[in-house]
N, C-alpha and C positions, 0 to 999 in steps of 0.2 A: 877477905880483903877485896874492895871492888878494882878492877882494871881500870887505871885510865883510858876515856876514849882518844880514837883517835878522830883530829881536828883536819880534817881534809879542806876544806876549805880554806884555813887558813895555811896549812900547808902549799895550797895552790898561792896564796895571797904571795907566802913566801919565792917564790919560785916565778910566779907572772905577779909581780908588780902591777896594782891598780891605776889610772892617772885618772884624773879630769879626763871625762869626755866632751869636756869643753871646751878647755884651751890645753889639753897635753902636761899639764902639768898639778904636781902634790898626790897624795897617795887615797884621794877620796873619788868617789863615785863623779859629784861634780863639786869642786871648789865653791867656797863663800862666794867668792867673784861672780862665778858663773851662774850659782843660785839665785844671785842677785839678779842677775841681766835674764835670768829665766820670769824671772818675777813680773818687773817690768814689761815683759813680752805679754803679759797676757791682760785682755781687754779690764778695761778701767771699770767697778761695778759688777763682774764677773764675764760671765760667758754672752758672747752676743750671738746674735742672726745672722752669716754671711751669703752672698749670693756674689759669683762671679758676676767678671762681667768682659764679655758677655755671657747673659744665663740660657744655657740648654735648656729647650724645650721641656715642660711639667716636672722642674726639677724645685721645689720647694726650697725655702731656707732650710739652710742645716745651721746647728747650734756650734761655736768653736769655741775654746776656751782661750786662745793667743793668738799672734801674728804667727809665722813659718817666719820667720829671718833670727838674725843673730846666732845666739848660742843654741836655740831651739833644731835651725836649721843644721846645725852641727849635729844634734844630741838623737834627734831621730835616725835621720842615717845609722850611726852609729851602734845604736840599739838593732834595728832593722836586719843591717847588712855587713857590719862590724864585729859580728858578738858579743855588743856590751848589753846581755842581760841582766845585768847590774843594775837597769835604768828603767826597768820593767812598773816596778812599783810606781815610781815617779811618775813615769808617765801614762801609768793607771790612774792616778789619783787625777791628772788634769782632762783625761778622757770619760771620767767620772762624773764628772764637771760639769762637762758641757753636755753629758746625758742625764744626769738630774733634769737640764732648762729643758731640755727634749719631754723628758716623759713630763712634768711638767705643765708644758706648753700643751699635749696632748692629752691633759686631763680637762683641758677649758671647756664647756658646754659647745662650743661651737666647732668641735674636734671629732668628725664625724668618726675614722676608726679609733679614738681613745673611746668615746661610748660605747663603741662596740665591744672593748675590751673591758668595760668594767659592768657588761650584761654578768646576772648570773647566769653562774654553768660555765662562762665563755672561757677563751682559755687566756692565759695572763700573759700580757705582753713580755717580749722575746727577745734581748739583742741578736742582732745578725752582723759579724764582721762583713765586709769588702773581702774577696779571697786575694790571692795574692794566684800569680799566672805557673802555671805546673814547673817551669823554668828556673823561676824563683825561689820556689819550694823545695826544687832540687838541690837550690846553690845554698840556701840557708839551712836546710835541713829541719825546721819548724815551722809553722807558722807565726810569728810574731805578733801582728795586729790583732788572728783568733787570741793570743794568749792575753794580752790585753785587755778584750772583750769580757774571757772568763774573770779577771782579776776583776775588774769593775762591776763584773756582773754579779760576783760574789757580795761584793759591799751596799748592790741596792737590792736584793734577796731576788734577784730575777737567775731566769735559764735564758745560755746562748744556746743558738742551732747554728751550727756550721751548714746551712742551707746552701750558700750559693756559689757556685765552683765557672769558672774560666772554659768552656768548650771548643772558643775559637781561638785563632791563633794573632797573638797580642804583642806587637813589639815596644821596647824600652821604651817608656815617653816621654825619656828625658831630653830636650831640645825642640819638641813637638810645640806647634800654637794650640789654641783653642780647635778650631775646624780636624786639625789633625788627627789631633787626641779621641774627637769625636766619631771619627772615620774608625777610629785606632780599636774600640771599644763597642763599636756600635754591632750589637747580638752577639758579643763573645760570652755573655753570663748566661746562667739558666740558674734558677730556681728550684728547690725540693716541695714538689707537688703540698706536700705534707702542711706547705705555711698557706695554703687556702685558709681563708674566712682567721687567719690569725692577725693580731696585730705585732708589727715590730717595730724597733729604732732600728738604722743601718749606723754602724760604727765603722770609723775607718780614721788613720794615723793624720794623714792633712790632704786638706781641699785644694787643688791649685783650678784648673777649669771647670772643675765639677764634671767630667765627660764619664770618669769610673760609678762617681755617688748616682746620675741620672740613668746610665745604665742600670746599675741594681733595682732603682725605683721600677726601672722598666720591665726586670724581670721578673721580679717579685707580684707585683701586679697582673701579671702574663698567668701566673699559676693562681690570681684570685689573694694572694696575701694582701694584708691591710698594712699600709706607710703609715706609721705613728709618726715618724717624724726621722730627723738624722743629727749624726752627732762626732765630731773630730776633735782631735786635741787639739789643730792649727791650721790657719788658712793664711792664703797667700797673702799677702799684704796691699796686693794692688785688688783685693775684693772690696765689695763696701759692706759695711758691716753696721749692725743697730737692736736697738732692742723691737720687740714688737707691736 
């Protein structure tokens, strides 16, 4: 006679009640309502180009797949710094998204490190998350954004490298303007020797100045890696945003 197993999960289900991570309420991940208003958030035709503004210095378009406002702006956090990894998948699939137009856009003949990624021999292009600051990592206890990368990177048959890690000392950027943030970030990352002569996308959760995604270009580059291109679930709303 087999044993039934036992249902941990749902047992937790029993015990921590799910709600909306959108608006707080019903017993799903996120409500019809909210799924909806997520839908809506994201650019018309798919994933576009953004580019703050103002743009940091050799900071390229990165690819996004929605605005950061509404329910988006809720459902990140959330996931992030909340514990609703409940919401992991989701927002793989729309980080997904916007790195398909990434890898892509870096396949066009005029994409100097995509060529170089599709030399033979060469080695196959690579997501790279954004790290999150040691601080962070403490308070959460995962990385979130790496996990995201993996989930996504799973679906386009690529490898992440957790290459790029935080050395300098990084405060909250929450309230900071454009210059600040710039100040805030500027030579806090380093690079893993190892992505010389490699090409990658840099992924990371949303764009608000671009002050973290230019850093990394900058690090990255520093060791010889090759910028395929960049790619977020969302950007700020007050970016301008287009196709190519």
């Amino acid at each position: 006679m087999t044993r039934p197993r036992l249902d941990l999960p749902g047992l937790l289900d029993l015990a921590l009640p799910r709600v909306c991570a959108g608006c707080g309420h019903g017993p799903q991940t996120l409500c019809p309502t909210c799924l909806h208003e997520l839908a809506a958030a994201c650019f018309v035709g798919g994933p576009a180009l953004v580019r703050p503004n103002p743009t940091p210095p050799e900071l390229p378009g990165t690819w996004a797949c929605a605005a950061y406002a509404g329910v988006l702006a809720r459902v990140v956090p959330a996931y992030k710094d909340s514990g609703r990894r409940d919401l992991r998948a989701l927002l793989a699939v729309l980080l997904g998204r916007a790195t398909r137009c990434a890898l892509a856009a870096a396949s066009s003949p005029a994409h100097v490190p995509a060529r170089a990624a599709h030399r033979p021999g060469s080695s196959p292009t690579a997501l790279v998350p954004l790290p999150s600051s040691r601080r962070a990592t403490r308070q959460r206890g995962d990385r979130p954004v790496a996990a995201l990368a993996r989930l996504s990177a799973s679906e386009l048959g690529l490898p992440v490298y957790e290459a790029l890690r935080v050395t300098g000392h990084v405060r909250d950027a929450v309230g900071l303007g454009s210059a600040e943030r710039a100040r805030n970030v500027s030579g806090a990352m380093r690079a893993d020797p190892r992505l010389r002569a490699r090409p990658v996308i840099l992924v990371d959760d949303v764009m608000t100045t671009g002050a973290s995604m230019a850093e990394a270009v900058r690090a990255v580059r520093a060791v010889g890696g090759l910028v395929a291109g960049q790619a977020v679930i969302a950007a700020s709303p007050r970016q301008a945003h287009g196709r190519p």
